[in-house]
Biotite code that builds the C-alpha atoms (Angstrom):
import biotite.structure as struc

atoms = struc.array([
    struc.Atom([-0.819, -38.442, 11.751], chain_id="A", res_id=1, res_name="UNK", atom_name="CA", element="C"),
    struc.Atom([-4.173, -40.038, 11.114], chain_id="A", res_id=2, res_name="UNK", atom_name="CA", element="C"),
    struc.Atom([-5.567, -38.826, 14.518], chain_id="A", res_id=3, res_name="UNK", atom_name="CA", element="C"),
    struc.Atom([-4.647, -35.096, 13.078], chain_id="A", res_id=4, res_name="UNK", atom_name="CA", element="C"),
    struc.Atom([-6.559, -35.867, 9.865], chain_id="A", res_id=5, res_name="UNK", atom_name="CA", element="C"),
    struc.Atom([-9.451, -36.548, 10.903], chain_id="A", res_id=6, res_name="UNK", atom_name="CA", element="C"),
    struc.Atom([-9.277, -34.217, 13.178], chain_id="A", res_id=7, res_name="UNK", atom_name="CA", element="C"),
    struc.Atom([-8.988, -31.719, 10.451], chain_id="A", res_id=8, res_name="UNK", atom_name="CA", element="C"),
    struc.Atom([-11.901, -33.492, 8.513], chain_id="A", res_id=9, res_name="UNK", atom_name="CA", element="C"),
    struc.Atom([-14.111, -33.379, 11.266], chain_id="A", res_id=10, res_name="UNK", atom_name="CA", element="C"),
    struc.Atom([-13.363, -29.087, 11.179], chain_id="A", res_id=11, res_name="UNK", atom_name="CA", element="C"),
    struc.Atom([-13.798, -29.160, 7.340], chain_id="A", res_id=12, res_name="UNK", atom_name="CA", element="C"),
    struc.Atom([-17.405, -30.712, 8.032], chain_id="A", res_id=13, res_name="UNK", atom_name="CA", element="C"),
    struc.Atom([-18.595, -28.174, 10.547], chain_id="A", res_id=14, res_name="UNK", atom_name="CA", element="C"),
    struc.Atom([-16.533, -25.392, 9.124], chain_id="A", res_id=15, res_name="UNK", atom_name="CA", element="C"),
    struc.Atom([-20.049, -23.879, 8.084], chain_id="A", res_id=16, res_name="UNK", atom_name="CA", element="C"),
    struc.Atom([-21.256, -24.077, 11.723], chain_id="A", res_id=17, res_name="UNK", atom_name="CA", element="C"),
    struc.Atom([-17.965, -22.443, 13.059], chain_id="A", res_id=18, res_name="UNK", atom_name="CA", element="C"),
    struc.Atom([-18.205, -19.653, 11.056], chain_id="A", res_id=19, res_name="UNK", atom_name="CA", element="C"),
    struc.Atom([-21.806, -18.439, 12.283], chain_id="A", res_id=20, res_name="UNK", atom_name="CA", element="C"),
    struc.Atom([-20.524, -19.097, 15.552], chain_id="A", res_id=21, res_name="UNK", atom_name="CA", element="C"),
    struc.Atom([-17.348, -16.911, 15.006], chain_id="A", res_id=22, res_name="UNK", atom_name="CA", element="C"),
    struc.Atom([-19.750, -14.348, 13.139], chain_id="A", res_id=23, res_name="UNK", atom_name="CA", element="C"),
    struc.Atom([-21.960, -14.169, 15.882], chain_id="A", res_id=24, res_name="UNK", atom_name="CA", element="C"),
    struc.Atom([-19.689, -13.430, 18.523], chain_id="A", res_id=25, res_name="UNK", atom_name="CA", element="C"),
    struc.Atom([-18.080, -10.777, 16.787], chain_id="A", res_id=26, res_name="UNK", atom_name="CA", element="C"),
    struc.Atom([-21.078, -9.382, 16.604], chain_id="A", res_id=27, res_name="UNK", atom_name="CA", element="C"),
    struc.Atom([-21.997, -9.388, 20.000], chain_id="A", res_id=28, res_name="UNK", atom_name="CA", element="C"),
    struc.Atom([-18.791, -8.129, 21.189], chain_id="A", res_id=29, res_name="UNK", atom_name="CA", element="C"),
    struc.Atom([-18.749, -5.269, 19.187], chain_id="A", res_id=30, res_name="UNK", atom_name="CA", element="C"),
    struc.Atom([-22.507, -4.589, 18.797], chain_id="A", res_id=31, res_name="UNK", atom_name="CA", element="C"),
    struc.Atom([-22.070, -1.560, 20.982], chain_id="A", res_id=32, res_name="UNK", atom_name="CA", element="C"),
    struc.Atom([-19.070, 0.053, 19.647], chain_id="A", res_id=33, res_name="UNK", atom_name="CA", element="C"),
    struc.Atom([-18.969, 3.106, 17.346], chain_id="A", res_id=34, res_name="UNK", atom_name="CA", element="C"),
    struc.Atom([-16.750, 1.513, 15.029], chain_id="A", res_id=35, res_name="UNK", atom_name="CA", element="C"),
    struc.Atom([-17.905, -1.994, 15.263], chain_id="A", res_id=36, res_name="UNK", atom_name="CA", element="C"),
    struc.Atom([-15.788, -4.308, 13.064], chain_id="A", res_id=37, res_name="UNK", atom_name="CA", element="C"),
    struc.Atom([-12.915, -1.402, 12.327], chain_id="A", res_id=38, res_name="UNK", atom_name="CA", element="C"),
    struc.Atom([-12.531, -1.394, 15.737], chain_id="A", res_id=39, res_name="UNK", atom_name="CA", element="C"),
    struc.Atom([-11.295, -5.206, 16.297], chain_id="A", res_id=40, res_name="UNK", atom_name="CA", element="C"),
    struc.Atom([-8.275, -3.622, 14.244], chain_id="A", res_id=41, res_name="UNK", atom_name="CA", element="C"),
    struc.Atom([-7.960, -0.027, 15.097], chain_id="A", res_id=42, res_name="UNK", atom_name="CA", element="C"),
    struc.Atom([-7.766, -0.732, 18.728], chain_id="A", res_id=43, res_name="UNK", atom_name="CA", element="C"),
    struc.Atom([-4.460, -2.649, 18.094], chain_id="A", res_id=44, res_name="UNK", atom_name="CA", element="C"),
    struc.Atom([-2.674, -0.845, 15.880], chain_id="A", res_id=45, res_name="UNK", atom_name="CA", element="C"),
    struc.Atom([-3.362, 2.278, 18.126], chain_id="A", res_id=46, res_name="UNK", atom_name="CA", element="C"),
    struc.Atom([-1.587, 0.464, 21.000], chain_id="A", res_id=47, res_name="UNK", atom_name="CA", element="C"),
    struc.Atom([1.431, -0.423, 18.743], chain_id="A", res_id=48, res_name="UNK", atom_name="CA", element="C"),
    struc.Atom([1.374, 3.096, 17.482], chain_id="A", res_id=49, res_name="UNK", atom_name="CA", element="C"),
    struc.Atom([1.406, 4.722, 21.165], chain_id="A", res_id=50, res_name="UNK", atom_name="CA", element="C"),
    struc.Atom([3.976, 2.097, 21.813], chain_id="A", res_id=51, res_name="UNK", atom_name="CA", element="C"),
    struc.Atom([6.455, 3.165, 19.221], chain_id="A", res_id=52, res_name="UNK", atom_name="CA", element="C"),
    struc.Atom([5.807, 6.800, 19.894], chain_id="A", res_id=53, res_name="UNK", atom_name="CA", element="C"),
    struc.Atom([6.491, 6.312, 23.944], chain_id="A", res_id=54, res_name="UNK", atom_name="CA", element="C"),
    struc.Atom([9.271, 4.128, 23.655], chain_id="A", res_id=55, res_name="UNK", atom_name="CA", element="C"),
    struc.Atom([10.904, 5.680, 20.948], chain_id="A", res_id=56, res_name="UNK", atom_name="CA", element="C"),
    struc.Atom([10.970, 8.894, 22.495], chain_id="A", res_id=57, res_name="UNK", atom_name="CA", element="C"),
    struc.Atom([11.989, 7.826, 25.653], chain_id="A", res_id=58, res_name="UNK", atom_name="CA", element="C"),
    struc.Atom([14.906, 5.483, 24.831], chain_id="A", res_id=59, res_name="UNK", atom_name="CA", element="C"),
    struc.Atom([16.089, 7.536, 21.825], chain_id="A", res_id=60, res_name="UNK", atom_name="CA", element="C"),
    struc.Atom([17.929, 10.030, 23.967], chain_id="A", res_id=61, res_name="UNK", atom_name="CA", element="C"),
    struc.Atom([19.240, 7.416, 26.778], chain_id="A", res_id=62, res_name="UNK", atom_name="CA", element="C"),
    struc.Atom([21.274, 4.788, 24.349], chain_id="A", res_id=63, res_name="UNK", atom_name="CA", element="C"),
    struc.Atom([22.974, 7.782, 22.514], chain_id="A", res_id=64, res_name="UNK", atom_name="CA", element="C"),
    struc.Atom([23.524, 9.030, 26.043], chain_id="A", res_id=65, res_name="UNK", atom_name="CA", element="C"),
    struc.Atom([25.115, 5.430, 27.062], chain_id="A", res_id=66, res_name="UNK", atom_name="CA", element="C"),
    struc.Atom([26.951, 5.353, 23.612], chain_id="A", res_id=67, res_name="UNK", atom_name="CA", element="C"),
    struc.Atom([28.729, 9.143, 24.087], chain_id="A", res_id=68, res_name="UNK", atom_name="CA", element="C"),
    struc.Atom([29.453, 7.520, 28.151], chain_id="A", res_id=69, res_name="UNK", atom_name="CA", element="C"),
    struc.Atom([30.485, 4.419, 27.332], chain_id="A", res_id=70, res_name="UNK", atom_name="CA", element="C"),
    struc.Atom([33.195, 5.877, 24.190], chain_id="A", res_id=71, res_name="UNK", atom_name="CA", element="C"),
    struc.Atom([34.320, 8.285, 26.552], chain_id="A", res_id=72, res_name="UNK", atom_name="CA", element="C"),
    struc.Atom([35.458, 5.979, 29.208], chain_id="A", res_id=73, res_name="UNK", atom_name="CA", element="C"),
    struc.Atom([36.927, 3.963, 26.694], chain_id="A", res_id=74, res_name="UNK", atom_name="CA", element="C"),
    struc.Atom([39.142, 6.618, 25.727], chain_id="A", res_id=75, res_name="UNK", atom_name="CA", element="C"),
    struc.Atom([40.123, 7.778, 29.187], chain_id="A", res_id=76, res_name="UNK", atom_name="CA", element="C"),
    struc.Atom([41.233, 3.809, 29.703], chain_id="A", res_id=77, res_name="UNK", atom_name="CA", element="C"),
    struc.Atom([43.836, 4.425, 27.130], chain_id="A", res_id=78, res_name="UNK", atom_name="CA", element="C"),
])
């Protein structure tokens, strides 16, 4: 537990120095973009969103299919 202290402690004493380096590299990496910094968040949330909308859509219609199946074979078993 001491080892992980001063671990932290050494982080807390170049925390200024790893922000500038975080800073700079988002920077770089998005220097180019139309967005720049909106896009580090919009390009996520646009996957999700295309996500939902693709998997919703297509397993929507299947389970309700398996559901009306799966009662009806139940039935016909009694």
């Amino acid at each position: 537990m001491d080892k992980f202290k001063r671990r932290l402690a050494v982080f807390h004493h170049y925390r200024p120095l790893l922000s500038q380096l975080v800073m700079k590299d988002i920077k770089l990496k998005y220097r180019r973009s139309f967005l720049g910094y909106l896009w580090s968040i919009l390009n996520p949330l646009m996957i999700m969103g295309i996500m939902v909308l693709v998997f919703s859509s297509m397993f929507r219609f299947d389970i309700q299919l398996r559901i009306r199946q799966c009662g009806r074979s139940q039935e016909m078993q009694h």
